[in-house]
Backbone bond lengths (Angstrom), bond angles and torsions (degrees), N, CA, C in turn:
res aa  C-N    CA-C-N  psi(-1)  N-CA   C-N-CA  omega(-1)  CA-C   N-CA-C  phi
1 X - - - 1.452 - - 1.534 109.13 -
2 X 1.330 125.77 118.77 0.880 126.76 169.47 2.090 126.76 -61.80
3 X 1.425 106.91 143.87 1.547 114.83 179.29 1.409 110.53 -47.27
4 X 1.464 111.48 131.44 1.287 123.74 158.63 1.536 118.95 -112.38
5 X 1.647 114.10 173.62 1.060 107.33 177.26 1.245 119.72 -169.09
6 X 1.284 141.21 154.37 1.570 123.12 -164.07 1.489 87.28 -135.15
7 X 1.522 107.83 134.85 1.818 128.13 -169.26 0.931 92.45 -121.42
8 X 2.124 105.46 151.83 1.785 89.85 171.40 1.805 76.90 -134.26
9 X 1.390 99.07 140.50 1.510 100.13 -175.76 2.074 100.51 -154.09
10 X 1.488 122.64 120.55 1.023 115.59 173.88 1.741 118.04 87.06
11 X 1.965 87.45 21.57 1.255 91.56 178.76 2.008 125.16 79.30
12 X 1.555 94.14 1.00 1.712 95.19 176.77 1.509 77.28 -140.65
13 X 1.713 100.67 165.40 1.421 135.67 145.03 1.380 129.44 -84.88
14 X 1.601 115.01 125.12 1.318 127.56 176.28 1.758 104.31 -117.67
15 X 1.833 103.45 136.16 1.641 124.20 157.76 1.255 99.01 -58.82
16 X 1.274 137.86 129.41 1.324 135.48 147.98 1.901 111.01 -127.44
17 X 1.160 83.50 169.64 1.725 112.00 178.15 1.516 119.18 -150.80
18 X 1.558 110.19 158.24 1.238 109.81 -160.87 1.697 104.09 -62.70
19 X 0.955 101.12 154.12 2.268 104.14 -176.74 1.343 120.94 68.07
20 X 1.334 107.97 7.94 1.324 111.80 177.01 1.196 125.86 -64.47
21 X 1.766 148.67 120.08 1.286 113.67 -179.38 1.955 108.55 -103.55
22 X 0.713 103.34 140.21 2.074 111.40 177.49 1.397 107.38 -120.37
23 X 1.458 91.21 147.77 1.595 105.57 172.61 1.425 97.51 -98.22
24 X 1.430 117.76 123.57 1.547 107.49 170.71 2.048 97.80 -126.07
25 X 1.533 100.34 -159.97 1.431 89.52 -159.23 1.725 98.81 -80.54
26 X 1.733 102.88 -177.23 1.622 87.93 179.99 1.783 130.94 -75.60
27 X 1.461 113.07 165.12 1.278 116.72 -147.15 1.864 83.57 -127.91
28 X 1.129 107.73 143.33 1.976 104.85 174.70 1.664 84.93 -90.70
29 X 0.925 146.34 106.73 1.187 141.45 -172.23 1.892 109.10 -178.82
30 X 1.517 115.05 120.97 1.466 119.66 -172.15 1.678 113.82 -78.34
31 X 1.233 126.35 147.93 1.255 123.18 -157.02 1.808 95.46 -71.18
32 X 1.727 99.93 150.74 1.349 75.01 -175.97 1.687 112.09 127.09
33 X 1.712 101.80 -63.88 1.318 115.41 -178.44 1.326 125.97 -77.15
34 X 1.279 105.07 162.37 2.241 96.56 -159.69 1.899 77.29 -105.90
35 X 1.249 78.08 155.61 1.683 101.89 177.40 1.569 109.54 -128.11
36 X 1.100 114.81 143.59 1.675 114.66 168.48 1.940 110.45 -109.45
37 X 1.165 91.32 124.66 1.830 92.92 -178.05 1.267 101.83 -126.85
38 X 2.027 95.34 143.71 1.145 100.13 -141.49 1.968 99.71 -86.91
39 X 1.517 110.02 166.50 1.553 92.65 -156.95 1.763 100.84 -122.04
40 X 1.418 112.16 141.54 1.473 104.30 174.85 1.406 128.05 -84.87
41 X 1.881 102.60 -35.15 1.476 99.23 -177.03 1.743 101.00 -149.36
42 X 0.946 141.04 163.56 1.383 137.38 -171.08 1.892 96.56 -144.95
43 X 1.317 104.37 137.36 1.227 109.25 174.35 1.636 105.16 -150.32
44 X 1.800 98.78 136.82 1.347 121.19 170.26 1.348 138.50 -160.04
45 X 1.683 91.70 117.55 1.424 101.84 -155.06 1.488 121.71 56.95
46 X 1.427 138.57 -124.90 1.463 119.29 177.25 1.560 129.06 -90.16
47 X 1.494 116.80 -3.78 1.627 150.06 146.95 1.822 111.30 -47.41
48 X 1.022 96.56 96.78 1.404 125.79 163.28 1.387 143.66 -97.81
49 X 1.425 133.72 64.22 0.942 151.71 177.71 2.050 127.43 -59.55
50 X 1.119 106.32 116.42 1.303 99.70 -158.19 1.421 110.41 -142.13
51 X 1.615 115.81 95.20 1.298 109.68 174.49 1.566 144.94 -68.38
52 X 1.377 110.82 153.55 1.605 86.09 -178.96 1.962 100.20 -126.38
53 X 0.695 104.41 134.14 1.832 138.88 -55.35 1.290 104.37 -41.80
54 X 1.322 127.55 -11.66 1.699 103.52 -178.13 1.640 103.30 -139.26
55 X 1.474 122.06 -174.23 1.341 118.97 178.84 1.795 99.64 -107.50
56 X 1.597 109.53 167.67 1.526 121.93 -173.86 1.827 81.98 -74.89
57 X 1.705 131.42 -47.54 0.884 126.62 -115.94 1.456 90.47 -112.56
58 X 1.448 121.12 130.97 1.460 121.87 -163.33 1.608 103.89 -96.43
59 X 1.573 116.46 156.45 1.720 117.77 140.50 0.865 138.87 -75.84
60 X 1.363 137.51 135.56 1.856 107.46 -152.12 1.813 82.83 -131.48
61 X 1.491 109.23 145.82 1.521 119.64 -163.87 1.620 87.21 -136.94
62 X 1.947 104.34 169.08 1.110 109.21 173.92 1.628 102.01 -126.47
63 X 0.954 132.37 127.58 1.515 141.70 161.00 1.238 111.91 -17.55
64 X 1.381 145.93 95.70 1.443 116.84 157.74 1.213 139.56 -86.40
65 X 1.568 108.39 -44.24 1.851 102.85 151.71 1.836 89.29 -146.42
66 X 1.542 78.67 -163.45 1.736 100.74 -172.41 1.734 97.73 -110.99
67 X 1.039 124.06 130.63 1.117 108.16 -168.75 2.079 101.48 -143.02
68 X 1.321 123.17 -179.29 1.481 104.97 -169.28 2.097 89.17 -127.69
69 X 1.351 109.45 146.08 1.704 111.62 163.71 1.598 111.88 -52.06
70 X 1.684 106.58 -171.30 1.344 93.39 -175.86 2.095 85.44 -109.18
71 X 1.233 107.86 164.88 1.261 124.15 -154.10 2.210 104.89 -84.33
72 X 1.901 81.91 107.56 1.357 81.98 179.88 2.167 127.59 -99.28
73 X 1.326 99.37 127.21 1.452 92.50 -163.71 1.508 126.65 -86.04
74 X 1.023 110.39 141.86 1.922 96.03 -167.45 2.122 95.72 -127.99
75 X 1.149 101.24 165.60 0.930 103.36 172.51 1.443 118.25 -135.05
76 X 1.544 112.18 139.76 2.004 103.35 168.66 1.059 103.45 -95.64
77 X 1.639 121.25 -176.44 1.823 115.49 -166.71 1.820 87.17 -165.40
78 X 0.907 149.15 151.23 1.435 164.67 132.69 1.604 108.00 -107.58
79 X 1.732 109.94 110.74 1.166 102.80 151.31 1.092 151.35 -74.07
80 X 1.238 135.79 -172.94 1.618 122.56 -168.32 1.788 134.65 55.59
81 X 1.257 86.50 -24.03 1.496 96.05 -179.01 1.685 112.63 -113.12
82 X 1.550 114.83 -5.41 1.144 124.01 -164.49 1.533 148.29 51.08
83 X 1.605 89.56 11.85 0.951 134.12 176.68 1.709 123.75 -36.44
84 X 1.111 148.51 67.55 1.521 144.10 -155.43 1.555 117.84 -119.76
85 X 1.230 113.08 138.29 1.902 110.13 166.42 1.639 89.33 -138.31
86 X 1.678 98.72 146.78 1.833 120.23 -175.92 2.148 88.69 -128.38
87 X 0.922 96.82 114.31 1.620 110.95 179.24 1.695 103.09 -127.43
88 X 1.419 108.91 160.85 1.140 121.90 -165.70 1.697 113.53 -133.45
89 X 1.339 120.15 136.49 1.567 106.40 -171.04 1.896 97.35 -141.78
90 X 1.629 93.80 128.08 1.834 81.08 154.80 1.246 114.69 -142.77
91 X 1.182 119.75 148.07 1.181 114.26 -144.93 1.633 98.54 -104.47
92 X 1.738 103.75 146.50 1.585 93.53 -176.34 1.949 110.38 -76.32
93 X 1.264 79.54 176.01 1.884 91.14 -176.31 1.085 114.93 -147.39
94 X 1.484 127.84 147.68 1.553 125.53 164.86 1.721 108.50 -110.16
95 X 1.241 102.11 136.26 1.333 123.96 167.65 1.527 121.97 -70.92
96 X 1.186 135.46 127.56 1.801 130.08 -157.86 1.341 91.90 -141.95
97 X 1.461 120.37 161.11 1.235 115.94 175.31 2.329 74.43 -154.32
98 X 0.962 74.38 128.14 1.705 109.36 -177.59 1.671 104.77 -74.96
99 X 1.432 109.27 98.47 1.320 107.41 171.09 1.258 152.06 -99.57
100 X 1.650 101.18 -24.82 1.579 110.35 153.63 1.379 94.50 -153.99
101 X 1.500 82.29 165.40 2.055 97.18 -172.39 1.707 97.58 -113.27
């Protein structure tokens, strides 16, 4: 059975595995560069590793690019006055590709 592992990066938790690639939130970091994220629990095969709250032992990923979400639209509204604004947001992202657990 291959290593698993649960990351928490950007304020959420991600399942990962080795070669995995994820979009997580953005990173100041140049494409390219290895990152260490920090890890909650690691599991392999019948080895169960479980931090409280986190582990000493990091996942270490490599940057692949910087890349942007796809563009989500919201709208404000004031009634009575008819009042309206339609704005648009996407949020940046970094691309990771998961290299050892």
């Amino acid at each position: 059975m291959a290593k698993i592992a649960i990351i928490r990066t950007g304020g959420k938790q991600y399942l990962v595995k080795e070669k995995d690639k994820l979009k997580i939130e953005k990173l100041a970091l140049a494409d390219g560069a290895k990152v260490d994220l920090e890890t909650l629990l690691i599991a392999s095969g019948e080895e169960v590793e479980i931090g409280t709250p986190v582990l000493e032992k990091k996942v270490s990923g490599q940057v692949v690019r910087q890349t942007k979400n796809k563009t989500v639209i919201g709208v404000k509204y004031k009634r009575k006055t008819r009042q309206h604004k339609k704005f648009g947001h996407r949020q940046k992202l970094t691309e990771v590709e998961i290299t050892t657990i």
